[in-house]
N, CA, C and O atoms as a Tripos MOL2 file, in Angstrom:
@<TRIPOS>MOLECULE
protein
  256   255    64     0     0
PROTEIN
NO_CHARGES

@<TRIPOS>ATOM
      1 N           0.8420   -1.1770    0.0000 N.3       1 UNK1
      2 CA          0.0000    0.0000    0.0000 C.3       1 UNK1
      3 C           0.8870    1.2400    0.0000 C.2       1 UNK1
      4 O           1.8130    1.3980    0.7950 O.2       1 UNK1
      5 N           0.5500    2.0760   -0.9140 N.am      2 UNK2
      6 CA          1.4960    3.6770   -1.0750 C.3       2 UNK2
      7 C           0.7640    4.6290   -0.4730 C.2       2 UNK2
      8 O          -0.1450    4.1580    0.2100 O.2       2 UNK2
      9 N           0.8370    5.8070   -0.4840 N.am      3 UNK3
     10 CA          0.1330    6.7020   -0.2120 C.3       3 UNK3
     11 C          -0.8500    7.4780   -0.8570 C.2       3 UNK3
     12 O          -1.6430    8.2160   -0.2710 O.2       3 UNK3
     13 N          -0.7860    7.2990   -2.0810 N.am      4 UNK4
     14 CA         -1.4870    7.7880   -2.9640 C.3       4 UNK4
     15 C          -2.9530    6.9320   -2.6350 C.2       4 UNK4
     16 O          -3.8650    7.4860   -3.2500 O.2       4 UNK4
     17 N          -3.4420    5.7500   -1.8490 N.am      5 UNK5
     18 CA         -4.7300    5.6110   -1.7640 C.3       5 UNK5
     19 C          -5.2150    6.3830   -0.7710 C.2       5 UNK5
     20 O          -6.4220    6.3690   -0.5320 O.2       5 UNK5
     21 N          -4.2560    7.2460    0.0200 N.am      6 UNK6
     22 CA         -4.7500    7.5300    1.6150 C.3       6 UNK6
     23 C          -5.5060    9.2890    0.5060 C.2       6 UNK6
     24 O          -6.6200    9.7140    0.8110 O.2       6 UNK6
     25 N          -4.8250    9.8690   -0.4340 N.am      7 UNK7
     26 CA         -4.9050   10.9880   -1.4650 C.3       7 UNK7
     27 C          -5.9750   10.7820   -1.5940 C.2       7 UNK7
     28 O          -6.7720   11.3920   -0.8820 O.2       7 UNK7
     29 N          -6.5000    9.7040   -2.6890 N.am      8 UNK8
     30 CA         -7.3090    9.1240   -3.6700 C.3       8 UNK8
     31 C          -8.6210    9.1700   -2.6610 C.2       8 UNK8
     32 O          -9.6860    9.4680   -3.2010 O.2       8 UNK8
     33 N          -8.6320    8.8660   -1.0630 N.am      9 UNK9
     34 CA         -9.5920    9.0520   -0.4280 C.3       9 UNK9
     35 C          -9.8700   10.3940    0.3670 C.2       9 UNK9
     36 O         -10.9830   10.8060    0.6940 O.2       9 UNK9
     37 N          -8.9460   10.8490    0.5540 N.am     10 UNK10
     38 CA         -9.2880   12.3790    0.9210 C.3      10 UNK10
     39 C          -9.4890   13.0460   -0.3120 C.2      10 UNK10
     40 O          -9.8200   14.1780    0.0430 O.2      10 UNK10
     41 N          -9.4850   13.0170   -1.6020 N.am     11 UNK11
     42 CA         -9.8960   14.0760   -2.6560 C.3      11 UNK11
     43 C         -11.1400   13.5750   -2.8210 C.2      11 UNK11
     44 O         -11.9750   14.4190   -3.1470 O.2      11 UNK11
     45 N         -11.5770   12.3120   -2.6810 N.am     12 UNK12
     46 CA        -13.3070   11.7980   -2.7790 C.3      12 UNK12
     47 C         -13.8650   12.5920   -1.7860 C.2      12 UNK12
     48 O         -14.6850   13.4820   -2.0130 O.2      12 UNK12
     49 N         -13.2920   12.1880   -0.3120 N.am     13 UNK13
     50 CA        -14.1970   12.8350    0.7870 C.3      13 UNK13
     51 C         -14.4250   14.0840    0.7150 C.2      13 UNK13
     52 O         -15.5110   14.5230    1.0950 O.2      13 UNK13
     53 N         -12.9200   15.3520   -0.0560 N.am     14 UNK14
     54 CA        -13.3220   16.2690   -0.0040 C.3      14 UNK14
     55 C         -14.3800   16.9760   -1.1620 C.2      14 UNK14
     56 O         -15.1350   17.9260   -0.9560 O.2      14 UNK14
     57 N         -14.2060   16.2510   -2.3800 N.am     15 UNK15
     58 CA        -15.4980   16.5440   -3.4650 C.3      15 UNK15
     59 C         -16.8960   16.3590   -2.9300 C.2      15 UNK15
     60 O         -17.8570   17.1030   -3.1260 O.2      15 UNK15
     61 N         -16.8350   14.7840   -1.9260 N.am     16 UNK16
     62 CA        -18.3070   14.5090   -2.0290 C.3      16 UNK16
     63 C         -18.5480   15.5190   -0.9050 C.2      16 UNK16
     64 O         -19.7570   15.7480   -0.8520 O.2      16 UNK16
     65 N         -17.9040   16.1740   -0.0350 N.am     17 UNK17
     66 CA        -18.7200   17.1970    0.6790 C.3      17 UNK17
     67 C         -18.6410   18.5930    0.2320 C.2      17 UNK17
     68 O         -19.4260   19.3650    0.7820 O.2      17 UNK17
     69 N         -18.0350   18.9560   -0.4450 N.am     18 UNK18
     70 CA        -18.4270   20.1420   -1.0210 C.3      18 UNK18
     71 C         -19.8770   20.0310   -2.0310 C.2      18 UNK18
     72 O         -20.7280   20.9150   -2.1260 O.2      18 UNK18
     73 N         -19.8890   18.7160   -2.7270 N.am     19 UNK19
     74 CA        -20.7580   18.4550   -3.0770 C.3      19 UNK19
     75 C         -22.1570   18.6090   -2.8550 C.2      19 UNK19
     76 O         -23.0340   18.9770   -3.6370 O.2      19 UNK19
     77 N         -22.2330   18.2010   -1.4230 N.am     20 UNK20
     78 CA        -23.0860   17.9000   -0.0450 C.3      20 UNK20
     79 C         -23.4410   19.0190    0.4440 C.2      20 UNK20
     80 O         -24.6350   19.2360    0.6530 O.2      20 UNK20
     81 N         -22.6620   19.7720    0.6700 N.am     21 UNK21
     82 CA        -23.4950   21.2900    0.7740 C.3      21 UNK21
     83 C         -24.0070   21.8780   -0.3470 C.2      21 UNK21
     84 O         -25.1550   22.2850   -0.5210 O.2      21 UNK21
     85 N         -22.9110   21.8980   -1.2270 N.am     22 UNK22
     86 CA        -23.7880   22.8420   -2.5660 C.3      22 UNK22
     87 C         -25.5060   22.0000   -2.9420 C.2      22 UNK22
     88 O         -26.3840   22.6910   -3.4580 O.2      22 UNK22
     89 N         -25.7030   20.8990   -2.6950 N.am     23 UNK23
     90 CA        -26.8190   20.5900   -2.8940 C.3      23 UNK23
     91 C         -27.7980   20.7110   -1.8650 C.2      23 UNK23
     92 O         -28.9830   21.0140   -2.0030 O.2      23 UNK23
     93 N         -27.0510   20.3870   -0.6030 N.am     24 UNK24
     94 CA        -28.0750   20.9420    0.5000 C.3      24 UNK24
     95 C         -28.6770   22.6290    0.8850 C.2      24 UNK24
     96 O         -29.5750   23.0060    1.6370 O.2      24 UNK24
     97 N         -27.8870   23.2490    0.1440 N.am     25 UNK25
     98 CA        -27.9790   24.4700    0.2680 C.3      25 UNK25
     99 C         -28.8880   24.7490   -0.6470 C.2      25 UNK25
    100 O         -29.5480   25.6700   -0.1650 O.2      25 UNK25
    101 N         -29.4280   24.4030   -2.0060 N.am     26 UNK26
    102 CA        -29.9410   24.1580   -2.9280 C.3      26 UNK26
    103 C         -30.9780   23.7480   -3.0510 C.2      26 UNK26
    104 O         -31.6660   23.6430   -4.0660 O.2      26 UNK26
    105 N         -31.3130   23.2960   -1.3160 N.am     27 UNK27
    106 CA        -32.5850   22.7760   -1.2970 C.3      27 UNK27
    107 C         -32.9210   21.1820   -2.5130 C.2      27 UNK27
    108 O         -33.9430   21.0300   -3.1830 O.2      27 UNK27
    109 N         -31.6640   20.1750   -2.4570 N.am     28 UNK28
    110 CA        -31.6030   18.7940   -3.1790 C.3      28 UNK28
    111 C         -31.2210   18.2510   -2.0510 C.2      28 UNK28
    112 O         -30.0320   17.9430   -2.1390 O.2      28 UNK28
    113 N         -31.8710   17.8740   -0.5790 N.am     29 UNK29
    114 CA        -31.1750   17.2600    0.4920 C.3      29 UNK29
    115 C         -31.4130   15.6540   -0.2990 C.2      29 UNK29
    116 O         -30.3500   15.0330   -0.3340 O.2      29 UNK29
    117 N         -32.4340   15.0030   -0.8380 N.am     30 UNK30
    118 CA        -32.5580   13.8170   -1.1480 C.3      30 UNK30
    119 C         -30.5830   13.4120   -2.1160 C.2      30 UNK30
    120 O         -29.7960   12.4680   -2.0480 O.2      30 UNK30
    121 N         -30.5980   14.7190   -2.8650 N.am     31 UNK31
    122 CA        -29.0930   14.0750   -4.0490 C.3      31 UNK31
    123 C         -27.7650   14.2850   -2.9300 C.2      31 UNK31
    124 O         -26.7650   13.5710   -2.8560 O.2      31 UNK31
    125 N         -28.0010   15.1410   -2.3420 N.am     32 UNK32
    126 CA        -26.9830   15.7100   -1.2600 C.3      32 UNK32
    127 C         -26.8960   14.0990   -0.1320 C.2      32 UNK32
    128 O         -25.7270   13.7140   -0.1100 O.2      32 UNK32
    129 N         -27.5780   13.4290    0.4930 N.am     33 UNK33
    130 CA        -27.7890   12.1480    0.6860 C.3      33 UNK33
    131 C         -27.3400   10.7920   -0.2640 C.2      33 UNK33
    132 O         -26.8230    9.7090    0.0100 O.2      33 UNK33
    133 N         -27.7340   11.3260   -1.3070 N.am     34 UNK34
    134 CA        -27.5090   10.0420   -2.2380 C.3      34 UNK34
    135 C         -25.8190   10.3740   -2.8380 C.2      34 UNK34
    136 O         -25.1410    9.3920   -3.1400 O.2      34 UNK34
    137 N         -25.3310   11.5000   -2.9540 N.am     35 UNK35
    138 CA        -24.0190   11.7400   -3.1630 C.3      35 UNK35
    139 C         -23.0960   11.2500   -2.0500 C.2      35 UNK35
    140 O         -21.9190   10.9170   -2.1880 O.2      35 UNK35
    141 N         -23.7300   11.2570   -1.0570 N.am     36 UNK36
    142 CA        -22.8730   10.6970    0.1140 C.3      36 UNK36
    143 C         -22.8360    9.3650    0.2490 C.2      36 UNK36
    144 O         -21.8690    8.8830    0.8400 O.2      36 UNK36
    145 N         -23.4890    8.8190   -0.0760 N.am     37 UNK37
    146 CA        -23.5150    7.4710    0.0100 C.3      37 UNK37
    147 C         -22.8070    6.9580   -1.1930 C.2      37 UNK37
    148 O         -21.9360    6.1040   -1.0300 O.2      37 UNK37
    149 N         -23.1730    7.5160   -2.7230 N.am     38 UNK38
    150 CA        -21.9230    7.2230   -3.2790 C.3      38 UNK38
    151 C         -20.6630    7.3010   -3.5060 C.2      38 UNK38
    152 O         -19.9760    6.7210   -4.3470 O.2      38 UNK38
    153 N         -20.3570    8.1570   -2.5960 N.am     39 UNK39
    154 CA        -19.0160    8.9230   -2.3700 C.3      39 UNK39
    155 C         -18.0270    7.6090   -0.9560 C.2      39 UNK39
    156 O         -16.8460    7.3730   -0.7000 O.2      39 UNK39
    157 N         -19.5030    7.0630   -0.3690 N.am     40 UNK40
    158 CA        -18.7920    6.1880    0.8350 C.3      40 UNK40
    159 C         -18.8260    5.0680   -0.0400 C.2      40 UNK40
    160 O         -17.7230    4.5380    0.0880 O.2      40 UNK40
    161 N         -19.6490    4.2850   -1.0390 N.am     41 UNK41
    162 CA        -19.2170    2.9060   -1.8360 C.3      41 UNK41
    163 C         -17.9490    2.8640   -2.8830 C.2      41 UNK41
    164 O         -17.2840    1.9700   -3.4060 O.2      41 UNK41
    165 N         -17.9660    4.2420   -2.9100 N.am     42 UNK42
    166 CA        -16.5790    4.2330   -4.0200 C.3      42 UNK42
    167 C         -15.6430    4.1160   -3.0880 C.2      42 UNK42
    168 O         -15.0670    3.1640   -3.6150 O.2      42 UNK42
    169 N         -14.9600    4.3410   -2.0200 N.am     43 UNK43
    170 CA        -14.2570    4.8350   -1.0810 C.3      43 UNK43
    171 C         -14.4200    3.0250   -0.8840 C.2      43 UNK43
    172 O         -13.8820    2.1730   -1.5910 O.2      43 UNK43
    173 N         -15.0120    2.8780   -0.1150 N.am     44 UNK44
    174 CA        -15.7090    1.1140    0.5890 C.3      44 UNK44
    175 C         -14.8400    0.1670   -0.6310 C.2      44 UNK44
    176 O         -13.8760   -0.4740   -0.2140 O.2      44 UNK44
    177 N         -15.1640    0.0840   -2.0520 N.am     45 UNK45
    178 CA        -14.4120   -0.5350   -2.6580 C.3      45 UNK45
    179 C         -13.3530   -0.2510   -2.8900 C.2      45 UNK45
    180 O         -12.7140   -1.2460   -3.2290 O.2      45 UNK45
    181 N         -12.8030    0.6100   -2.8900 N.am     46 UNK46
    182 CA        -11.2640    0.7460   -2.9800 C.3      46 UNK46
    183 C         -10.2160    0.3690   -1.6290 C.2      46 UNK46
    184 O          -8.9980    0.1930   -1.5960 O.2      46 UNK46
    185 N         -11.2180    0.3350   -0.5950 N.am     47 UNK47
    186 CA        -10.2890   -0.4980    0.6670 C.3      47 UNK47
    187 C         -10.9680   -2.1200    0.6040 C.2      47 UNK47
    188 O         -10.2860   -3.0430    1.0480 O.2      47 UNK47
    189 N         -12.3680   -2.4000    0.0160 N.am     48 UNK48
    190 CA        -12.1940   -3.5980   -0.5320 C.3      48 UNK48
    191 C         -11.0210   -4.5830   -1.1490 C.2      48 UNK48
    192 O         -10.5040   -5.6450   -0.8010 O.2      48 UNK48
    193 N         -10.8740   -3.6340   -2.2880 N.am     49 UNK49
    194 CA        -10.1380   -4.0450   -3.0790 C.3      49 UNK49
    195 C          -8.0940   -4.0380   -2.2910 C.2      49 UNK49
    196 O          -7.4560   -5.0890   -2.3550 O.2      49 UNK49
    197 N          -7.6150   -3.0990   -1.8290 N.am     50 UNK50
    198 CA         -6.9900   -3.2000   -0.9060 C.3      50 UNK50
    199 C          -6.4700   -4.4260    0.0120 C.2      50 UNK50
    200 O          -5.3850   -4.9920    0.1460 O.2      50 UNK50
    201 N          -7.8480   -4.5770    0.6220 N.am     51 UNK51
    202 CA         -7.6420   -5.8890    1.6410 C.3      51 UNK51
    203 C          -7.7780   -7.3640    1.1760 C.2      51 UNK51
    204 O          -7.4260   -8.3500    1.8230 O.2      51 UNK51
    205 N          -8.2700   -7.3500    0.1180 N.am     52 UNK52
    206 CA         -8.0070   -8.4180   -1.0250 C.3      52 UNK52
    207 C          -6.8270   -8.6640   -1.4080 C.2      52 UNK52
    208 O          -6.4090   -9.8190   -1.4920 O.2      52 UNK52
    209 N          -6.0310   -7.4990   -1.7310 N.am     53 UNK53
    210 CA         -4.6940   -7.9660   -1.9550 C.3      53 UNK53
    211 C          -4.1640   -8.2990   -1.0440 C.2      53 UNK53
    212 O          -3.4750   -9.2960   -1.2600 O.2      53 UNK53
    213 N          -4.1200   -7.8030    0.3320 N.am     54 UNK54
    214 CA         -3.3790   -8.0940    1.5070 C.3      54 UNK54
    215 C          -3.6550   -9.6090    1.8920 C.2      54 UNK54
    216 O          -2.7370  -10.3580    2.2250 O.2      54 UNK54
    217 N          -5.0650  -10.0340    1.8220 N.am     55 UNK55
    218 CA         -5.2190  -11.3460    2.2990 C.3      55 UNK55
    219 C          -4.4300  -12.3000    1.0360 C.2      55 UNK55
    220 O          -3.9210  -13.3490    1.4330 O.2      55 UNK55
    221 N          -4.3090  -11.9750   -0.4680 N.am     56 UNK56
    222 CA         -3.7330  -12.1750   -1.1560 C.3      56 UNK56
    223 C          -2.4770  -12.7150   -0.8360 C.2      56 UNK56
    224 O          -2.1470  -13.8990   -0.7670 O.2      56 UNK56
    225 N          -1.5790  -11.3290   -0.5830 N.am     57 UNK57
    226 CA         -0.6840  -11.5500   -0.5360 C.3      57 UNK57
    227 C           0.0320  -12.1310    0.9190 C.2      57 UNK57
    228 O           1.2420  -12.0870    1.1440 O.2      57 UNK57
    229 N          -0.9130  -12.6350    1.7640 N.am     58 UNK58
    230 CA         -0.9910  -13.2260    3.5270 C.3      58 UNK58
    231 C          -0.3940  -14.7060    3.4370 C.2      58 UNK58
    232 O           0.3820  -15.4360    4.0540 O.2      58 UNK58
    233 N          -1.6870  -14.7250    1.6490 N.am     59 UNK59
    234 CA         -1.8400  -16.3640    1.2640 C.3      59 UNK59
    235 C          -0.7950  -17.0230    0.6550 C.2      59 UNK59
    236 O          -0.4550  -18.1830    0.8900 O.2      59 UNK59
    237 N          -0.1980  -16.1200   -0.2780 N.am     60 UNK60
    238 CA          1.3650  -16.6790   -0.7700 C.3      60 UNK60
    239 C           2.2490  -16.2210    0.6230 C.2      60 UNK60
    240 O           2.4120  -17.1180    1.4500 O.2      60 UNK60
    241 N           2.6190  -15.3660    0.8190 N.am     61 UNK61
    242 CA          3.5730  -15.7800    2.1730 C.3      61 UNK61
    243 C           3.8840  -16.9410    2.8370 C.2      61 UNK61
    244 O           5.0080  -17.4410    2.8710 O.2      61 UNK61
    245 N           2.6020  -17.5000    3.5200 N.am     62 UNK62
    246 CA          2.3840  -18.4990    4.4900 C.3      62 UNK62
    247 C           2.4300  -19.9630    3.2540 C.2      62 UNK62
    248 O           2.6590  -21.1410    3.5290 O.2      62 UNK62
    249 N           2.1690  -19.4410    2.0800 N.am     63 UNK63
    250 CA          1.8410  -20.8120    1.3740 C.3      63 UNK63
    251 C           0.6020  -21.9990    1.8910 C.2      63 UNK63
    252 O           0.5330  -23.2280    1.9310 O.2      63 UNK63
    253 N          -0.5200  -20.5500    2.3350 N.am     64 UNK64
    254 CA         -1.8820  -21.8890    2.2600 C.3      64 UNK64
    255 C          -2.3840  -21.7750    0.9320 C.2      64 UNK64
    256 O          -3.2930  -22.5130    0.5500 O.2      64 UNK64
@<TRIPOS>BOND
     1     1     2 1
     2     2     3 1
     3     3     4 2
     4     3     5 am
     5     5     6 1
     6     6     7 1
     7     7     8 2
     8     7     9 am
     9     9    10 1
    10    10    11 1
    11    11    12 2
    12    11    13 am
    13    13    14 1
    14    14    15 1
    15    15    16 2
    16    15    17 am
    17    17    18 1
    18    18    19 1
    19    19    20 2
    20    19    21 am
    21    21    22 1
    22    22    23 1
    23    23    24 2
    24    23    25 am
    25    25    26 1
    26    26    27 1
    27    27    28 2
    28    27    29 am
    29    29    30 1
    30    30    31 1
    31    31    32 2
    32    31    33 am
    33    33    34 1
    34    34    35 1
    35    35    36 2
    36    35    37 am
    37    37    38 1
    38    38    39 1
    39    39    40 2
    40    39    41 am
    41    41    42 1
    42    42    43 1
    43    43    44 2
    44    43    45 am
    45    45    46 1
    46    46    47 1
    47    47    48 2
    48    47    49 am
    49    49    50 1
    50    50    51 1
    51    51    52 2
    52    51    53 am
    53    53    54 1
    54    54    55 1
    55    55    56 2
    56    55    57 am
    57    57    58 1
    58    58    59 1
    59    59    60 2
    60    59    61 am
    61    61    62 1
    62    62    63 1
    63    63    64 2
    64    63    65 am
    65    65    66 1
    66    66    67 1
    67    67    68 2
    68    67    69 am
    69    69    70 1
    70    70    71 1
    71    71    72 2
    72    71    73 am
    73    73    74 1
    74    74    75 1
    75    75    76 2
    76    75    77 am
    77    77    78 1
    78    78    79 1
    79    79    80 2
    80    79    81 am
    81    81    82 1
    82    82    83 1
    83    83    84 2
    84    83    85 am
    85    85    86 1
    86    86    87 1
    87    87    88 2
    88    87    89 am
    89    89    90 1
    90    90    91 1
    91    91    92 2
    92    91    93 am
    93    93    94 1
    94    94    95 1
    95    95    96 2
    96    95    97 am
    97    97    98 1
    98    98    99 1
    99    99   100 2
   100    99   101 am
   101   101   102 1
   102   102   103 1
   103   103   104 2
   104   103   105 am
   105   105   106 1
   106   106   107 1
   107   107   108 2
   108   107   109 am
   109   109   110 1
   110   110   111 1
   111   111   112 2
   112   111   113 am
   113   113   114 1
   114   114   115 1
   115   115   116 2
   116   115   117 am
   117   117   118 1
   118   118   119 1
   119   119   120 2
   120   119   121 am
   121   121   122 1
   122   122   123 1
   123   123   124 2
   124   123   125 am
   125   125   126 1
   126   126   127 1
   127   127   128 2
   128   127   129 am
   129   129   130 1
   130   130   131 1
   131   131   132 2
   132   131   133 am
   133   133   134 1
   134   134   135 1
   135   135   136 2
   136   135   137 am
   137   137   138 1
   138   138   139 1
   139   139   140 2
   140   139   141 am
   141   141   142 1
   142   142   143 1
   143   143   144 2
   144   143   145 am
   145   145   146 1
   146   146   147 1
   147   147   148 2
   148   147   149 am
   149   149   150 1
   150   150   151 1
   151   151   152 2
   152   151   153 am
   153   153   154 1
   154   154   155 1
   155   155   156 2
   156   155   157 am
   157   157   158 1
   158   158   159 1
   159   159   160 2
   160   159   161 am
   161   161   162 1
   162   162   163 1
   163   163   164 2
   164   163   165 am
   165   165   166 1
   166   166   167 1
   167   167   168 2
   168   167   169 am
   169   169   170 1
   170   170   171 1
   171   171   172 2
   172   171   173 am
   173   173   174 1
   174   174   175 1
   175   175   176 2
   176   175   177 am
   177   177   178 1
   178   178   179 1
   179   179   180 2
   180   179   181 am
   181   181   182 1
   182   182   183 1
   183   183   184 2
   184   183   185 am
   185   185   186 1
   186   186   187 1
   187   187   188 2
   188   187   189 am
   189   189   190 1
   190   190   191 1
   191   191   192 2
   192   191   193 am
   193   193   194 1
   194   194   195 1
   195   195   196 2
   196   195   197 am
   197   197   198 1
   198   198   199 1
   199   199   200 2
   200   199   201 am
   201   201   202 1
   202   202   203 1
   203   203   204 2
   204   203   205 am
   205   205   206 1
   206   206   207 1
   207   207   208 2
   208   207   209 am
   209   209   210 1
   210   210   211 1
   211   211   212 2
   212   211   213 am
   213   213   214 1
   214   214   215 1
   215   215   216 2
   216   215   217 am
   217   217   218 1
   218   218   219 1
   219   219   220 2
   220   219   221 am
   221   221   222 1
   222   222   223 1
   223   223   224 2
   224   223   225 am
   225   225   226 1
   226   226   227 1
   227   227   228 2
   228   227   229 am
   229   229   230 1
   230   230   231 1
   231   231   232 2
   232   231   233 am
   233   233   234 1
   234   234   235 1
   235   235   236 2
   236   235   237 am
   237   237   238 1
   238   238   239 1
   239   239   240 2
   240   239   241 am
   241   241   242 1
   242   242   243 1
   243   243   244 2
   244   243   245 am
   245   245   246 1
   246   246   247 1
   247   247   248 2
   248   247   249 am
   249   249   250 1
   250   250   251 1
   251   251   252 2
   252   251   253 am
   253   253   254 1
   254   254   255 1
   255   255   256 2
@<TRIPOS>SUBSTRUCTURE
     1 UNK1         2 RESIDUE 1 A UNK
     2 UNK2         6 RESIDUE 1 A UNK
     3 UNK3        10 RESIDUE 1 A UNK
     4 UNK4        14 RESIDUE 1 A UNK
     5 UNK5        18 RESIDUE 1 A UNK
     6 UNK6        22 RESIDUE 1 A UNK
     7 UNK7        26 RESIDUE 1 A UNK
     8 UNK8        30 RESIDUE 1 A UNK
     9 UNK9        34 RESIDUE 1 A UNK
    10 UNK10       38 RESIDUE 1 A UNK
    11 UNK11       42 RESIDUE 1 A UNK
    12 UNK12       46 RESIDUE 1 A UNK
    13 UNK13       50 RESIDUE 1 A UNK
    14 UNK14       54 RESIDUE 1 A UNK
    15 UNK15       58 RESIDUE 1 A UNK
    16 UNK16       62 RESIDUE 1 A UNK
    17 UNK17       66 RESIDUE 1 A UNK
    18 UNK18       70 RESIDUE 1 A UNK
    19 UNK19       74 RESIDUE 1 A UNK
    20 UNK20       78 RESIDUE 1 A UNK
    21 UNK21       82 RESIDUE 1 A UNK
    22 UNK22       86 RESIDUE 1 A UNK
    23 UNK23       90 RESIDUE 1 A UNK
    24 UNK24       94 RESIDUE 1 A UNK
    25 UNK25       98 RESIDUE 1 A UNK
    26 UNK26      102 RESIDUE 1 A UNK
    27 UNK27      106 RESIDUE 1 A UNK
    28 UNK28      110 RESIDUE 1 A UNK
    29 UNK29      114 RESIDUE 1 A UNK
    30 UNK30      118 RESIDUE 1 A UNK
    31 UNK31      122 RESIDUE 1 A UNK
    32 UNK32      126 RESIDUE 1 A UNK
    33 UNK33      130 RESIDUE 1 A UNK
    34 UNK34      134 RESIDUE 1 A UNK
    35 UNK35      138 RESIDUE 1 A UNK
    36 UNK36      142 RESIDUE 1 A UNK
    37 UNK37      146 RESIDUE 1 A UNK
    38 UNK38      150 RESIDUE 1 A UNK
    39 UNK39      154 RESIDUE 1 A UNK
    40 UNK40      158 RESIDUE 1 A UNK
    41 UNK41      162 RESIDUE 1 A UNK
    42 UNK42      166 RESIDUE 1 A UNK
    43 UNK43      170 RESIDUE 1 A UNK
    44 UNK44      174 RESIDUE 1 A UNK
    45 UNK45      178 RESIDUE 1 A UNK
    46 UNK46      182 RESIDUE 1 A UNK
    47 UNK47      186 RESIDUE 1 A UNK
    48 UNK48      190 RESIDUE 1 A UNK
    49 UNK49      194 RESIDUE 1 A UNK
    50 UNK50      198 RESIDUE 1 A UNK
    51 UNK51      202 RESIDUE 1 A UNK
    52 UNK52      206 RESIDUE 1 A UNK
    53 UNK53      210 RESIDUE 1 A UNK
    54 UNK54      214 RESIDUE 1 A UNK
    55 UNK55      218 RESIDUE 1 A UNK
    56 UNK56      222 RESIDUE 1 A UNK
    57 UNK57      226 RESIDUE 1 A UNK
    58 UNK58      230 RESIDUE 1 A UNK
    59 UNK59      234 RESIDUE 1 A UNK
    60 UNK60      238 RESIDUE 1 A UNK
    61 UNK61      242 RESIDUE 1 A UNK
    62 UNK62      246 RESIDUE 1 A UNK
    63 UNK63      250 RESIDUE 1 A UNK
    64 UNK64      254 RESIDUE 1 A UNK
């Protein structure tokens, strides 16, 4: 793991809340909601995907 995923998740978190206000402010609380939640599954799979490799790479180490 580099650092560039720790980036890759603070530039999501910080779009999807700027996001999040400009729509709540806007009177769109329903998209302002639904932006957040897609902003946390994109985020969710990319440490998915992450810990996949780690158990991955757990599994060749140990050789189970």
């Amino acid at each position: 793991m580099d650092i560039s995923l720790v980036f890759k998740i603070a530039a999501i978190g910080i779009v999807v809340s700027v996001l999040n206000q400009v729509l709540a402010r806007s009177g769109r609380e329903e998209q302002a909601t639904l932006t957040t939640l897609a902003g946390l599954v994109v985020v969710l799979m990319m440490v998915v995907q992450q810990i996949a490799e780690l158990f991955d790479l757990m599994r060749n180490l140990f050789g189970i």
